[in-house]
N, C-alpha and C positions, 0 to 999 in steps of 0.2 A: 910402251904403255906408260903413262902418268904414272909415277909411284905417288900413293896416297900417304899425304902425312900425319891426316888425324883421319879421323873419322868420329863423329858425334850425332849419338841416335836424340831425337825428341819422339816421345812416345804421346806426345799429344801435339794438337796444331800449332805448329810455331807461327804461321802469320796469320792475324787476326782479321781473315776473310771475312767482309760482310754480304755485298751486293752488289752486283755489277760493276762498275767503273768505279763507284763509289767506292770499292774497298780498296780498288788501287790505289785509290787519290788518298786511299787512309795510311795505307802504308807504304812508310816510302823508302824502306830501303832500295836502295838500287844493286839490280843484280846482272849489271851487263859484264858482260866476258863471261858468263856462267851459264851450267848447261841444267835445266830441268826438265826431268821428267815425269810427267804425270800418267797415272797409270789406273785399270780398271781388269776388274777380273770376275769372274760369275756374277756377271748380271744380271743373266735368268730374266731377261724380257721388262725389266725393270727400266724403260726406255726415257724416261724422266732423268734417268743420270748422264744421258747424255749430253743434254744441255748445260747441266752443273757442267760437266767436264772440257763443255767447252768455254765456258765462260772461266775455269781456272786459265785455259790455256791463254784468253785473252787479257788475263789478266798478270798472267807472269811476265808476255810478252809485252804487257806496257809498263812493268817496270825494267825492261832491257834483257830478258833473259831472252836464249836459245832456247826454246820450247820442243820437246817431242809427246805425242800422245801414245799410249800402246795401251794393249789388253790383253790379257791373259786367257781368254778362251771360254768356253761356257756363255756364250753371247745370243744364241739362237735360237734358245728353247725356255722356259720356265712361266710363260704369261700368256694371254689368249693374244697379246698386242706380237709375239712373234712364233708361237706355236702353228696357228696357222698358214703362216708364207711359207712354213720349212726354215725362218732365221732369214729371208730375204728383207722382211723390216728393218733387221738390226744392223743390214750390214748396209743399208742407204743411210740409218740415222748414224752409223759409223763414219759411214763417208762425207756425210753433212757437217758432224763435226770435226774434220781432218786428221782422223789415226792416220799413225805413219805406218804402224804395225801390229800385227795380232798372228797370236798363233792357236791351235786349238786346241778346246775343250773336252773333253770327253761325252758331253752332250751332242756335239757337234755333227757327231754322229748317229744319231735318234732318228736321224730322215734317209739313213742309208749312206753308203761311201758315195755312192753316184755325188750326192748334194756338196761332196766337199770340192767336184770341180765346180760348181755352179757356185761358190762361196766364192772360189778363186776370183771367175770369169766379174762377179757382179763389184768385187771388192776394189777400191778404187786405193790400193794400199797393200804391201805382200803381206799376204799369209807364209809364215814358215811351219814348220815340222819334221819331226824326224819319223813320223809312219810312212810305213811301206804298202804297197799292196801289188800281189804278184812279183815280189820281191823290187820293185821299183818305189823310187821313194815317188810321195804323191804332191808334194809342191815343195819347194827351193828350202834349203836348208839352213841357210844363213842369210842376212840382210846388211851392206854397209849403212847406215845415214850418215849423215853431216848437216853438224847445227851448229851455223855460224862457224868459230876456229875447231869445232870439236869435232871427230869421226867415231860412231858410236857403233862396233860390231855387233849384232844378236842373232842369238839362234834360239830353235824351239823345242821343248818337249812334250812327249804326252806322255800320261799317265798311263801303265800297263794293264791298270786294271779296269780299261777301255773293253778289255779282250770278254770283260765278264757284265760289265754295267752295259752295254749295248746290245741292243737286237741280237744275236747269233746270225739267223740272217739276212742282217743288214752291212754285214762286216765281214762277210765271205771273201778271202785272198786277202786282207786285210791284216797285217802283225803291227805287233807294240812292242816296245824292246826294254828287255828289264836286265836287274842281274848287272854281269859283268860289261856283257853288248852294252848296255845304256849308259858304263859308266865309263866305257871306251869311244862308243862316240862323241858322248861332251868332251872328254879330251883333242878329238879330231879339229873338232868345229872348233874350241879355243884356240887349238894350233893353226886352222887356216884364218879365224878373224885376226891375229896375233902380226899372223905375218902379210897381212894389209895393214901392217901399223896403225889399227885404230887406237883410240884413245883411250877406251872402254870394251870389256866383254860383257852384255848383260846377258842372261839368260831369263827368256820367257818360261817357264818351266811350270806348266799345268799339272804338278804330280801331288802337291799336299803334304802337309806336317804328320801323317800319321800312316799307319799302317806301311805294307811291301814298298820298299823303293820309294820312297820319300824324297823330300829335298834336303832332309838332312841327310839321310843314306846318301845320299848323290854328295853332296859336300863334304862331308866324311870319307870319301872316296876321291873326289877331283878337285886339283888345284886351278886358278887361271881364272877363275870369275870373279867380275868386281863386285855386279850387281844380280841376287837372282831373284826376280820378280815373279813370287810362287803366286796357286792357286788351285781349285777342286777341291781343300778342306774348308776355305771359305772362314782363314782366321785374322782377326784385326793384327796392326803391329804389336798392340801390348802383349797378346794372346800367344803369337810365335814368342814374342821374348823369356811368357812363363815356361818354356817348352824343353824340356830333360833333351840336352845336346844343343841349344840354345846356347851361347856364349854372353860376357858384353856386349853391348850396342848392337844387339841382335846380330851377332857374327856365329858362324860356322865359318871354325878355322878363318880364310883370311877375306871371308867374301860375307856382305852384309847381306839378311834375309829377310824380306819384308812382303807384305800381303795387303786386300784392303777390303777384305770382307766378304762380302754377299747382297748378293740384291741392291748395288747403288747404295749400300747404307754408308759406305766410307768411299772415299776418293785418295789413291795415293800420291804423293810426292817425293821425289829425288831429288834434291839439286847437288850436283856435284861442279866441284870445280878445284884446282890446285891447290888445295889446301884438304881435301876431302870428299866425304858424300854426308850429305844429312838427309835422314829419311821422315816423315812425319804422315798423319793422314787427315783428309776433311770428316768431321762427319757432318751426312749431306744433309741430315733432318736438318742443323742449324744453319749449313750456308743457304743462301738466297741469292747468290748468284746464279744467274740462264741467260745464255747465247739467244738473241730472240730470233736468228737463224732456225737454228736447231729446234727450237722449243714451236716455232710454227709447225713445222720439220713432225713433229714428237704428234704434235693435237693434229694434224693430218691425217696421221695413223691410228689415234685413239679413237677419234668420232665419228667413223661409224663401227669398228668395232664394241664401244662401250655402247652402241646402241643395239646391239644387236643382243650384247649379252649381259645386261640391266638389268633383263624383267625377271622381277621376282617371283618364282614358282613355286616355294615353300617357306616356310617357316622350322626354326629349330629352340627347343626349348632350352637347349645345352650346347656349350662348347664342344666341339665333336673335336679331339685331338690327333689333329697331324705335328706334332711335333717331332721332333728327331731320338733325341735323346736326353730325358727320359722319354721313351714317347714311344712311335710305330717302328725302330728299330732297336728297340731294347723289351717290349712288353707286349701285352694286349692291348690297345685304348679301343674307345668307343666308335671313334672311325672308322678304324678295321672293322670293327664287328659290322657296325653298318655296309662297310662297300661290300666285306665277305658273303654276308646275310642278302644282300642287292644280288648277288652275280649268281648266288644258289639258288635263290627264287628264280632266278631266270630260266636256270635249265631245267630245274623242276617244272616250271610252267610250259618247257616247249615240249617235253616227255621226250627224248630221241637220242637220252642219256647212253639209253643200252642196257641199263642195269635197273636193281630195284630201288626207288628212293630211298631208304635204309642204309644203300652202299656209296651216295652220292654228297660229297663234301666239297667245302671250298678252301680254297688258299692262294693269297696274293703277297707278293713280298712288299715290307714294311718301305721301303726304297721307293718305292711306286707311290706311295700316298707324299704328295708334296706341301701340304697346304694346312692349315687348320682353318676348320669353318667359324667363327664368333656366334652364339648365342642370338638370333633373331634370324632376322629374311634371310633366306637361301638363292642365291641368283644363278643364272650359267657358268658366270664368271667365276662364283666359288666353287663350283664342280670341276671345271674345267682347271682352277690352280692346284684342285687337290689330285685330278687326273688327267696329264696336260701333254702324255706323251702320244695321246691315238690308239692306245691298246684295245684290241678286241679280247674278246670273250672266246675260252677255247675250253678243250674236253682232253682228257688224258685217260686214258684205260690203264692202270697197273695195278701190279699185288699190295695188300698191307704190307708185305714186307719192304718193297719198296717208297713206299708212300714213308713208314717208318726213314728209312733212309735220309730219304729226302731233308724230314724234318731234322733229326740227327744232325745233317752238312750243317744246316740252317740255323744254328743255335751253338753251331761248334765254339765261339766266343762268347755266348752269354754269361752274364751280362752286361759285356763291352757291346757297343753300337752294332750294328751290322743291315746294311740295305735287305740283302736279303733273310731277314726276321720276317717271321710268316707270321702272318693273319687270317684268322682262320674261318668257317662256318662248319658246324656239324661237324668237328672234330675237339675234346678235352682232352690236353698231352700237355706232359708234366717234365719240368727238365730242370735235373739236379744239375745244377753250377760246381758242387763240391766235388764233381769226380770230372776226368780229368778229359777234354777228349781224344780217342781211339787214333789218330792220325794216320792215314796209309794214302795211296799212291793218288797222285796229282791229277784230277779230274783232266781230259782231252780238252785242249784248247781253253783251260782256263787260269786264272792262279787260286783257287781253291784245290782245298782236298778231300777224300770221302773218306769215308771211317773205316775202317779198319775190322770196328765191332760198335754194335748199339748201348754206349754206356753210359749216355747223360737222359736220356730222353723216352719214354713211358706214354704209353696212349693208353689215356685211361676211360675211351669212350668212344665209339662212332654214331651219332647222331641217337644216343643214349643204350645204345645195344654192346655188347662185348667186342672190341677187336681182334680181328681174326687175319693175322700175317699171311696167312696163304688164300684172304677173300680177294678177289677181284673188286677196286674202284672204282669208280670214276670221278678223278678230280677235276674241280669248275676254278679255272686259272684266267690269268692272261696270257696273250701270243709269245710275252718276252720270254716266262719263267717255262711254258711248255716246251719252249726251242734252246733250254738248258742258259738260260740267263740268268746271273747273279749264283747263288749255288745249290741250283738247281739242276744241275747235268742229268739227273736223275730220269728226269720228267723226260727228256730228250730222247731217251732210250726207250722208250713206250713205243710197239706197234699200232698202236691206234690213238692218233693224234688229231684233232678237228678244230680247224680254226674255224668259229661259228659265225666272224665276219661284223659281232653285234658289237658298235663300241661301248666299253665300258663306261662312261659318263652317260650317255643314252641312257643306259639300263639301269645305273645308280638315278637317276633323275625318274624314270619310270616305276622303279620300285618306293620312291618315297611320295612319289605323286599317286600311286594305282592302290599301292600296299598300305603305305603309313596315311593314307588320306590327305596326305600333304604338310603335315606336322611330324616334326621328330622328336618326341613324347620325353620328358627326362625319368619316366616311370620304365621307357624301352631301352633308353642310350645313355640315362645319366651316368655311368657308371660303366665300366669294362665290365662282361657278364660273367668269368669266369671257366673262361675257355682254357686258359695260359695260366701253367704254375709254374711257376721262377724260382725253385728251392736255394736258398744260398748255403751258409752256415748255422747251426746248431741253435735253435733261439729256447730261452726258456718260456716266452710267450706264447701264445696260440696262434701266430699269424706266420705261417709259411711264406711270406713275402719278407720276415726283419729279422735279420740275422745278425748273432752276438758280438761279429766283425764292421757291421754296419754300423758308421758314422752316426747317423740318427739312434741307436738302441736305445742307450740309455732315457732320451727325450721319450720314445716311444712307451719304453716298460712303465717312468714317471706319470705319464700323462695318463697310460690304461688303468694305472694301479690305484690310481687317485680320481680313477670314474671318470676324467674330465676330458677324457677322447675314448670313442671307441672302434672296433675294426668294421671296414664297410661289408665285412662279412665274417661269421663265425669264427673265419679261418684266413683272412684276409684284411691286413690294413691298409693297402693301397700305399706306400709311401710317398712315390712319384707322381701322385694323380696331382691335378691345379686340383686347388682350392680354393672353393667359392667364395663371395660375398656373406652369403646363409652360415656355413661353416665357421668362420673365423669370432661370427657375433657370438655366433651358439658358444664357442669355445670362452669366449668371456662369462659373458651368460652363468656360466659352469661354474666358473672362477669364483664367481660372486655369489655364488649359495643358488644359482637360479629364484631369483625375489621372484615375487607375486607381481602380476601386470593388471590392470582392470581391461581396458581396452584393447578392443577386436583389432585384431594384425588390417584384415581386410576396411576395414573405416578408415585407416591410412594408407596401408598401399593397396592397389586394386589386383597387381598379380602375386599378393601374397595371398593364401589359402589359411584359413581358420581350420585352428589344429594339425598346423604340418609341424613338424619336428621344431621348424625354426623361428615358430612365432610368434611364442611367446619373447623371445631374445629379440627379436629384430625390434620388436616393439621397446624393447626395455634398454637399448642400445640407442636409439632415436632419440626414445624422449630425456637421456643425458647427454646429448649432445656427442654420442662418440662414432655416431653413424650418420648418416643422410642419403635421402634416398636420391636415384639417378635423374630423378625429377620429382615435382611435388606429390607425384599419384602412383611413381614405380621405383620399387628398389630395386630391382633385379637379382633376388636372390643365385640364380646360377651362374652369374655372371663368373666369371673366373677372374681372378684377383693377381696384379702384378705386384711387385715388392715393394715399389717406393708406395700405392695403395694399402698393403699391410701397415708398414710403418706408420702412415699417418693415421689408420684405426688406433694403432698401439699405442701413436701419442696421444689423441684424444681420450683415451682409456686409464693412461699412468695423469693427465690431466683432471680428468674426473676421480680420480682417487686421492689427487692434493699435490701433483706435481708441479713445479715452477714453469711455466712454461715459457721456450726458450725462442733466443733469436735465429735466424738462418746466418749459416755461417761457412768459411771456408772448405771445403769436403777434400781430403786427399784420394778420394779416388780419381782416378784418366778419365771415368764417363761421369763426371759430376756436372757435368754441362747438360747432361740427359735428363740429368733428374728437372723436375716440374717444380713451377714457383710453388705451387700449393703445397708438396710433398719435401722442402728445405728441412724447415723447422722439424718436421717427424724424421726424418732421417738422418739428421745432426742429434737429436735426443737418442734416439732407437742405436746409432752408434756408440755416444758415450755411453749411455747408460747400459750395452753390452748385450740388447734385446737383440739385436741383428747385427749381422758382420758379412762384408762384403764376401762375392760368389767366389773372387781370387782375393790376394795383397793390393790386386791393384782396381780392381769392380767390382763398383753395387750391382749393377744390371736392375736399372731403377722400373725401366718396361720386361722384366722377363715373368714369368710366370712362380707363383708362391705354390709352395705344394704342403702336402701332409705332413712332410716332415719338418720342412720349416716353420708349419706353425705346431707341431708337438714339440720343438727348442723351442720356440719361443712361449709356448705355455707352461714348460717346464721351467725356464727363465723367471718367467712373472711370480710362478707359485713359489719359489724358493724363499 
């Protein structure tokens, strides 16, 4: 093997990719004798990045490089554009753009093992893997290539906790190898790529930066990889490089670790050659490179599915939140409540429960909601992103005490992330974070564990009646979480179990078109209703959601004690919820003595309401120039509000107050290329002057979403 004699990370895009041919001809190093590898991993149906991907390829390859393309897995499932086929879309626009290699996802599996020969058969390129089934492996283990003088061994892994995130079953005779096994067979496979004298060991390795058996556990463990091309936690390269066990130049020990996001948002790069490996990534919003192959290839596939599921069938008054974390696997959001509230109505409306409506609740795991819906029309297509995998609608028969259980497994890390974080309907349950959980013997066939004893988690209500441990259920789920998917094993063990065959998107779309009249109201959804109590640590506040160890406290105690925020409930500040457009003005508004306004909200904008909480502010915000509405006749007060959007309120705010106002200027974060020409100047002021500070040392996250907390720092900031 090549001994490597440097190695030098770029944690931003080292060639200045523009457009097509055009960017080749811009840049012109030459990179012949040299081997690149461009690489892709949880696409999640995102089928526009193929064309990007190929047009990188053709554009290494005219300035003289050795090109390979690979994937990391997660390719088949996450959009209507390949949800549908089972993943056969993604592996023709795969093949259209010339991967040489892929190995799989843990999605992969969503359609049943059956599908992963038919991945095989239609792939015009090896699939590798180390999954078994029937104790036989299920496709080839390793792959030589050769590109140009170089021979580049790879092999694959999946991620073990396949065994939990999939169907039950749909993965029947099916194993994941964790543990020591996992860390013995990367050894094997290094030793037979080794000894075909490749040039390179890369490993495709689907296993993610966090939790059981990672790729840093695995690296931390196994010597002999040059390259390991991770994925399934879906983190940029700057993101692994923040990462506790993370070395220099994104090294574990003696092997570089690099990733490239989620959903086509980044494209990655290798090139290695005798001197070393440089790793960098695209991000794809700014290239404008497409293979016009491929991208015919791409709209072949989109147009008639985008016509199918176009039509608008509702409207939503509010941002309904699928976000991850903060979001539907860390808390209650308003999504959950909606899908929960959808799927309980359903069985209550078909009566054939078995029990009395009183005993009948719902619960879906937070893992299942994919998508967050935006504030206006509701189409197929955002039903189907938020519920994309086919689940139907099922019934469980068990005790509270069980049902307690359940919940219990299900929060055993709160409030660290977890897919399986329940959402609920007709159930209020309360779970202290401060005590510790119960841990006892290792659920059958999963990598969770059940408790031991009940000592985080309290039901403090079944559909507003007393919980009773020894009443008989029935809970209204999905197919995955009844058949003990995710950490649910619970549910599985039920004698009476009914797959009811309705799919959940159906029903969700039925219940807001039958029930909500077709509008999702922000009087009904604006807000999590108060199903989920999250206790952390000790607060002297009234809000059982901010505790004395929390990050935000102090901005919080400031901002309530000084009247200029207050909790969205008695007993509830929402920390993590977006924060709206309405919100952020009100919050000046405050600042400023709340003045006098003469003029009606509604004479200016049409979907503002005379006498809502926020209207005198929005009005008083407009006419200084520190707001503007989405257009001349709507502001959107609910809209939910991303950062580099804050920022530039707060500079037009410290400008109306007598601020200099400043020029755009060089940004030391990695995604300053994200930020927006209008959003420069406020985010160069809002940094120096110390209103806002990037989400890491190295990111603003100029598109990510502002919440409660962020703007109680930053009105604690301003009032000082």
């Amino acid at each position: 093997m090549k001994k490597l004699l440097s190695v030098f990370l770029a944690l931003t895009l080292v060639f200045a990719l523009c457009g097509g041919a055009l960017a080749a001809e811009e840049t012109t190093e030459d990179l012949a004798g040299q081997l690149v590898i461009v690489h892709t991993n949880d696409v999640h149906g995102s089928i526009d990045t193929y064309a990007k991907a190929a047009a990188l390829v053709d554009e290494y390859e005219a300035r003289g490089a050795d090109v390979l393309l690979v994937d990391d897995g997660d390719f088949s499932q996450g959009s209507v554009y390949v949800n549908g086929s089972e993943g056969a879309n993604a592996v023709a626009l795969m093949n259209a753009a010339g991967y040489d290699v892929a190995t799989l996802g843990n999605h992969e599996f969503d359609y049943g093992w059956e599908n992963i020969a038919d991945i095989k058969d239609a792939a015009e390129f090896p699939v590798i893997s180390n999954v078994k089934r029937d104790g036989e492996f299920m496709l080839d283990q390793t792959v030589v290539l050769t590109a140009g003088d170089y021979t580049v061994g790879f092999f694959g892994l999946e991620t073990p906790e396949t065994a939990t995130k999939a169907h039950p079953a749909k993965i029947q005779g099916v194993t994941f190898m964790s543990g020591n096994e996992l860390y013995d067979y990367a050894e094997e496979q290094i030793a037979a790529l080794n000894a075909q004298n490749v040039d390179y060991v890369v490993c495709l390795g689907h296993l993610g930066i966090s939790g059981n058996y990672s790729s840093i556990d695995l690296l931390e463990n196994v010597d002999g990889i040059d390259l390991f091309i991770d994925g399934h936690s879906e983190n940029t390269i700057a993101e692994i490089a923040a990462t506790e066990g993370v070395g220099q130049d994104n090294k574990v020990g003696d092997t570089i670790l690099t990733s490239a996001g989620s959903k086509g948002d980044h494209i990655g790069v290798a090139i290695l050659n005798d001197e070393g490996i440089t790793i960098s990534d695209v991000v794809t919003a700014d290239y404008t490179g497409s293979n016009e192959t491929v991208a015919a290839a791409v709209a072949a596939v989109k147009a008639p599915i985008d016509s199918a599921f176009s039509e608008v069938f509702a409207t939503s008054e509010v941002t309904l939140d699928g976000n991850r974390a903060p979001g539907v696997r860390t808390q209650e959001t308003n999504l959950g409540d909606l899908v929960t509230d959808a799927i309980l109505w359903y069985a209550k409306a078909q009566g054939d429960a078995g029990v009395a409506e009183e005993n009948i609740v719902a619960v879906t795991n937070g893992g299942g909601l994919r998508a967050t819906v935006e504030a206006g029309d509701i189409t197929m297509q955002d039903i189907n992103d938020v519920l994309p995998y086919g689940n139907t609608v099922a019934y469980i028969t068990i005790t509270g005490e069980a049902l307690l259980e359940a919940l219990e497994a299900s929060t055993y890390n709160t409030p660290e992330e977890l897919g399986g974080f329940p959402q609920v309907a007709g159930i209020e349950f309360t779970v202290d974070t401060t005590k510790e959980y119960d841990q006892g013997d290792q659920y059958p066939n999963s990598t969770y564990y059940g408790p031991n004893s009940i000592n985080r988690v309290t039901i403090n209500s079944i559909n507003g009646q007393e919980f009773d441990p020894e009443a008989t259920y029935v809970v209204v789920t999905n197919d995955f979480t009844a058949a003990g998917g995710d950490t649910y094993y619970t549910f599985s063990t039920s004698d009476d179990i009914v797959d009811t065959g309705a799919a959940m998107d159906t029903v969700v779309v039925d219940y807001i078109t039958d029930v909500l009249d077709g509008t999702v109201t922000a009087e009904q959804y604006g807000e999590p209703q108060g199903r989920i109590t999250v206790l952390t640590a000790v607060s002297e506040l009234p809000f059982t959601d901010v505790a004395a160890d929390d990050w935000f406290y102090d901005a919080v105690k400031a901002v309530y004690e000084a009247e200029l925020m207050g909790g969205v409930s008695d007993t509830e500040f929402a920390p993590d919820v977006n924060m709206n457009r309405a919100m952020l003005v009100t919050m000046l508004y405050r600042l400023e003595g709340s003045p006098e306004v003469e003029t009606a909200v509604s004479d200016v904008f049409t979907d503002c309401a005379d006498g809502e909480w926020y209207a005198d502010a929005v009005i008083w915000a407009n006419a200084n120039g520190i707001v503007e509405g989405r257009s001349e006749t709507e502001f959107a007060p609910n809209d939910t509000m991303t950062r580099q959007e804050m920022a530039a309120i707060l500079y037009r705010y410290e400008v109306f107050k007598g601020a200099e106002e400043v020029e755009a200027a060089e940004l030391e974060y990695a995604d300053a290329d994200a930020i927006a020409d209008w959003a420069e100047s406020a985010v160069v002021y809002c940094t120096d002057a110390g209103l806002m500070s990037g989400v890491s040392d190295t990111e603003f996250a100029p598109a990510g979403s502002a919440t409660r907390a962020m703007g109680a720092t930053v009105l604690m900031r301003l009032a000082a």
